[in-house]
N, C-alpha and C positions, 0 to 999 in steps of 0.2 A: 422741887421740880420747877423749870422755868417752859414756859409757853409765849410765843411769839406769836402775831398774828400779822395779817399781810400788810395794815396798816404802821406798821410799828411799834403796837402795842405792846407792852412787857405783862404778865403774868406771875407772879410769884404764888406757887403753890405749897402751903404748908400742910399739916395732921388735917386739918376741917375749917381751912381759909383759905379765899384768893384773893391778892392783893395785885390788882389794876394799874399800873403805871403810863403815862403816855410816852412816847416816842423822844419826849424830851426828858421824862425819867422824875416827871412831876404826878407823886401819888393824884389818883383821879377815883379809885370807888374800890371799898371793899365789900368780900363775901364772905358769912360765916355762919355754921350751922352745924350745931355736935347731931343732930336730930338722927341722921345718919350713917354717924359713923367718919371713918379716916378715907378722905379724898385719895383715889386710886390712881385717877385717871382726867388732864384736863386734854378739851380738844377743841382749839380756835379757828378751823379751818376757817368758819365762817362766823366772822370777828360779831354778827347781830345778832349768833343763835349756839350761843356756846354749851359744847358736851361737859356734864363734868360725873364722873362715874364711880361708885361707891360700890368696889369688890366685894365687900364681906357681904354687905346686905341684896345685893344682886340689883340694886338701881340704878336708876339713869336719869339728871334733870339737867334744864337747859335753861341758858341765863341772854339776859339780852347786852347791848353794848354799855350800859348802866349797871353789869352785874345784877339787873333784878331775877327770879324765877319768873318764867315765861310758862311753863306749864305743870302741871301735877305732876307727882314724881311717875316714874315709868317703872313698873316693878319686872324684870327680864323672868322671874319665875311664872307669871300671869299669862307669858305669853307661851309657854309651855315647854321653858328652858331651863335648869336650874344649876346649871355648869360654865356661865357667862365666862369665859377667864378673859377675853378682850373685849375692847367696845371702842369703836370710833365715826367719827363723823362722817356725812357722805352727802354728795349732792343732789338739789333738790328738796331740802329738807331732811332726808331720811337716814338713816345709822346703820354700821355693823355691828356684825357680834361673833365671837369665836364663838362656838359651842364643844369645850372640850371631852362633854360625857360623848357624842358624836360625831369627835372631829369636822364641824363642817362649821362652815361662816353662810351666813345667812343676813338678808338686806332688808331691812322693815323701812317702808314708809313713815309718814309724819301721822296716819290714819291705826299706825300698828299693825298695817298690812304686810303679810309676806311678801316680800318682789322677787328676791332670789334663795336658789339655797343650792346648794354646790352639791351634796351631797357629802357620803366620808371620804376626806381628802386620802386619807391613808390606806385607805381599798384603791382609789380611783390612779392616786399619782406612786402607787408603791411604796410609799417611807414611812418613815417613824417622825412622822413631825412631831413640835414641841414650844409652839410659836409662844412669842413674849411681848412683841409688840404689833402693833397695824396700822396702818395709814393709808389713805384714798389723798391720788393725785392724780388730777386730769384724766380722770375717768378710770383709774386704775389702782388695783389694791395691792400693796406690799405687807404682806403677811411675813415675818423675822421669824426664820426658824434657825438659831445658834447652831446648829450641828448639822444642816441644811443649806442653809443660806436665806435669801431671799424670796418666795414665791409669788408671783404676781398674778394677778387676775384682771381681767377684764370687766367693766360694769354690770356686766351679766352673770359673773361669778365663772365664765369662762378661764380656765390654765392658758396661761399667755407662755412664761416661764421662770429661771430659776437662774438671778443675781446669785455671782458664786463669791458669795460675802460672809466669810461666817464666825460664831462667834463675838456679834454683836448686841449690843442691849437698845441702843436705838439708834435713828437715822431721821436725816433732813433728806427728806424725797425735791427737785428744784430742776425743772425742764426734764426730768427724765434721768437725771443725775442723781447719785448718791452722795450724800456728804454726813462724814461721821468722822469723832475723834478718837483717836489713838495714839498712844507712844508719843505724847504732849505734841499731835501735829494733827491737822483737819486737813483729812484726806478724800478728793472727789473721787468716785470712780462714777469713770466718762462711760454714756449706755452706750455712744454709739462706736466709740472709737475699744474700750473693753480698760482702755488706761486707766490708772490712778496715777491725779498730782496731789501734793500735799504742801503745805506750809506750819514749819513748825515753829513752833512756840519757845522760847528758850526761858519765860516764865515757868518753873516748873510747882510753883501755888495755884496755877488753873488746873479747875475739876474738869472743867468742859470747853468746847468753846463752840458757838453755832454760826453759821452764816444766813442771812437771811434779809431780805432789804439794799444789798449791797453795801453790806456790814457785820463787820464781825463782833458776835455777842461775847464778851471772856468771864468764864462763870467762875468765881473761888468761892470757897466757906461761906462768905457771909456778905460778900457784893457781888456785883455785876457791872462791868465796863466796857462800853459801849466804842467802839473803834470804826 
């Protein structure tokens, strides 16, 4: 997994390590810890208080811009959830979390207080959701449902609506735009205009490629190339 942060930081996450690069691609600080199990999930939104999320064991710790732990692990079953399948970061300090025994996503503070809770999405909105990935941008939650699309929520856990994108595994949320690869080409789809441009790649050794910083990241096997 690679992770990006707004500074330009680079990320490399492996089985139960993060390896911290800076913007110039000069190693700067690693993480690592079998204690918990295989890294699931990292989440840089905010580059001083990084998510990093351990599926199997149901946890959640958070590292500062040094990669140190900044606080005790967070056990998601403590809080009286035992079906985490997502987790992501959000503003103000505080995190989501899918909750799949309930279909609902729910917003804790940095105190482990509830803020929000949406209820079950699939009574409320009709579907068979089946979400894979989540991210909070600029006040808003993109919940990836592949067979679905998109469904977005408001900070309050409010149904805003539903990006008709689907069959995705993940996505660069960026003013309100979507950007994700496909068919070796990174393609926007514009919120406001409903367009997709794309710029394809005629390397076909890249697994990914992200945009991000006003630069494109090109991800193969075993580097990462920085354009």
């Amino acid at each position: 997994m690679i992770e990006i942060d707004a500074f330009g930081n680079i990320y490399v996450i492996t089985q139960n390590e993060i390896v911290k690069y800076g913007s110039n691609g000069i190693l700067q600080k690693k993480f690592s810890t079998k204690r918990y199990g295989k890294i699931d999930y990292v989440d840089a939104m905010n580059p001083l208080k990084i998510l990093v999320y351990y599926k199997d064991f149901q946890q959640i710790l958070f590292l500062d811009d040094q990669l140190t732990q900044t606080s005790s692990m967070i056990s998601i079953e403590t809080l009286g959830y035992e079906q985490a399948s997502l987790v992501c970061s959000s503003s103000n300090n505080s995190f989501w979390i899918y909750d799949k025994q309930n279909n609902e996503l729910l917003r804790f503070n940095s105190d482990l207080k509830t803020l929000v809770k949406t209820g079950n999405l699939k009574r409320i909105l009709d579907v068979d959701i089946k979400p894979n990935f989540i991210k909070e941008h600029n006040n808003y939650v993109y919940l990836n449902c592949p067979n679905e699309g998109i469904l977005v929520f408001d900070i309050y856990g409010t149904f805003y609506k539903t990006i008709p994108l689907t069959n995705l595994k993940n996505f660069k949320v960026i003013n309100g735009d979507i950007f994700y690869f496909e068919d070796h080409s990174l393609k926007q789809y514009q919120s406001q205009s409903f367009n997709t441009i794309e710029k394809t790649f005629q390397d076909t050794l890249i697994k990914n490629v992200l945009w991000q910083n006003e630069q494109f990241y090109k991800i193969y096997s075993d580097s990462l190339i920085v354009d």
